[in-house]
C-alpha positions as YAML, in Angstrom:
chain: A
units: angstrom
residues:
- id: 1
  name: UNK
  ca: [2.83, 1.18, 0.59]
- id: 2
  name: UNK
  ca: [-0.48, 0.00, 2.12]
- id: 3
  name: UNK
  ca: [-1.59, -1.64, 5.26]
- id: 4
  name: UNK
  ca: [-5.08, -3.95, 5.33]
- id: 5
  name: UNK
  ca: [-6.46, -5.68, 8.66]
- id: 6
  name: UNK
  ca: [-9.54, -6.45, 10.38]
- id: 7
  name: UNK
  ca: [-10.54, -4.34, 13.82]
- id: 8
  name: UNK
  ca: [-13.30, -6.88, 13.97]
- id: 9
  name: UNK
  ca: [-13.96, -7.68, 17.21]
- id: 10
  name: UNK
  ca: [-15.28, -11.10, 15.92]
- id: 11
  name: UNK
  ca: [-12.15, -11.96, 14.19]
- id: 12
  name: UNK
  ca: [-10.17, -14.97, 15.67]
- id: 13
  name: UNK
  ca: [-5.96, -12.77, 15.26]
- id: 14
  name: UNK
  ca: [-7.40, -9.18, 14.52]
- id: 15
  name: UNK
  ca: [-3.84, -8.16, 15.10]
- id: 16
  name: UNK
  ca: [-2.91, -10.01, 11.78]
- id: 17
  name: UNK
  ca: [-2.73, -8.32, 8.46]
- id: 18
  name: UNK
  ca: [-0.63, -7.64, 5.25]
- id: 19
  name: UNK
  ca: [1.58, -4.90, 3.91]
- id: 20
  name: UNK
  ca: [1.29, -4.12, 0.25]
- id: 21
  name: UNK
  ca: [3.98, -2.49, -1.46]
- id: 22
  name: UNK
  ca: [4.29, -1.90, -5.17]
- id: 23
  name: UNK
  ca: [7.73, -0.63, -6.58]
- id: 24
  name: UNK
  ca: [8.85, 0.03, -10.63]
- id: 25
  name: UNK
  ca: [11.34, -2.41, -11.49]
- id: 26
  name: UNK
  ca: [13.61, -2.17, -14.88]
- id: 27
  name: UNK
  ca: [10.80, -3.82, -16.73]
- id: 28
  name: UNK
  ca: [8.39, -1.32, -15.63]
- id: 29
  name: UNK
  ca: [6.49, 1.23, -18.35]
- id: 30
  name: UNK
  ca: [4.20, 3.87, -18.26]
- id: 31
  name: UNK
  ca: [2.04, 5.45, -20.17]
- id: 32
  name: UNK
  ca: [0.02, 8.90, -20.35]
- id: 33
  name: UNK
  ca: [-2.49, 10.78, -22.70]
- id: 34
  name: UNK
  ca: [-4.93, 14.09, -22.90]
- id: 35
  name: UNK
  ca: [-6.34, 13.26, -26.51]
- id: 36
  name: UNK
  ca: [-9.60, 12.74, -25.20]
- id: 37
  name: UNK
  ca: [-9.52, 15.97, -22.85]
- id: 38
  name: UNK
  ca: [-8.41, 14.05, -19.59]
- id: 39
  name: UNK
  ca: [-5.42, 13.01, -18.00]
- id: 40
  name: UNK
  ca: [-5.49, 8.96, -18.99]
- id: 41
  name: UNK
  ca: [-2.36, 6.74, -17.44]
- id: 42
  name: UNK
  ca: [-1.55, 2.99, -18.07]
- id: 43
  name: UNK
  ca: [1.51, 0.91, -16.59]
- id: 44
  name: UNK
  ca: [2.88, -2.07, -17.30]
- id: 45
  name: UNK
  ca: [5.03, -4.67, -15.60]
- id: 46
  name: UNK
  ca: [5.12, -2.70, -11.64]
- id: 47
  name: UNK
  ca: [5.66, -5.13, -8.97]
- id: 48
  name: UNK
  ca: [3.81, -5.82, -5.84]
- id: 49
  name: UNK
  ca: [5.35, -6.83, -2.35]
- id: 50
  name: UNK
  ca: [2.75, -8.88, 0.06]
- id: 51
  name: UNK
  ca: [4.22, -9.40, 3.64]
- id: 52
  name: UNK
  ca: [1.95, -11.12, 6.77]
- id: 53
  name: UNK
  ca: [2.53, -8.21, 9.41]
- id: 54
  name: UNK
  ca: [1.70, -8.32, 13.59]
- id: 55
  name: UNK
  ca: [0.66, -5.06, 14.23]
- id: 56
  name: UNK
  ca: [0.78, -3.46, 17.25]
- id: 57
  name: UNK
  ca: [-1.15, -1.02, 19.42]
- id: 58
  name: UNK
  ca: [-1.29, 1.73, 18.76]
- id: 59
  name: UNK
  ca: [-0.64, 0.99, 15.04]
- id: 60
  name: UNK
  ca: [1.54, 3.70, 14.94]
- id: 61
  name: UNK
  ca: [3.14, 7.08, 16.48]
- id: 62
  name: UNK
  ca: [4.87, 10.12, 15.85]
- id: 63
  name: UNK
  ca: [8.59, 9.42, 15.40]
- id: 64
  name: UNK
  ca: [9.61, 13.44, 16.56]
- id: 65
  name: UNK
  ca: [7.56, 15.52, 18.50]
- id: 66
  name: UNK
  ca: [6.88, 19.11, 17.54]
- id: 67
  name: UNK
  ca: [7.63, 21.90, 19.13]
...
């Protein structure tokens, strides 16, 4: 999952932004390699979530506090 947004100050909603969230589905493939002497992926067919979000300040905190 991924967050984007603007802390612009010039920006007209700089509390507006997306989530991004990409997720295998049953159609989903990958792929891997070393035959040229790295580690080379590919995928094919993963899916990508994009949801408007209000966030909120402060854009997050701790849910448990250590000890």
């Amino acid at each position: 999952m991924g967050l984007a947004f603007s802390r612009a100050t010039d920006v007209v909603e700089p509390d507006l932004g997306f989530e991004f969230k990409f997720y295998t589905g049953t159609d989903s493939i990958g792929y891997y390699t070393r035959v040229l002497g790295g580690e080379d992926y590919s995928v094919e067919n993963i899916h990508l979530d994009v949801t408007p979000i209000q966030l909120s300040d402060p854009l997050y905190q701790q849910r448990y506090q250590k000890n």
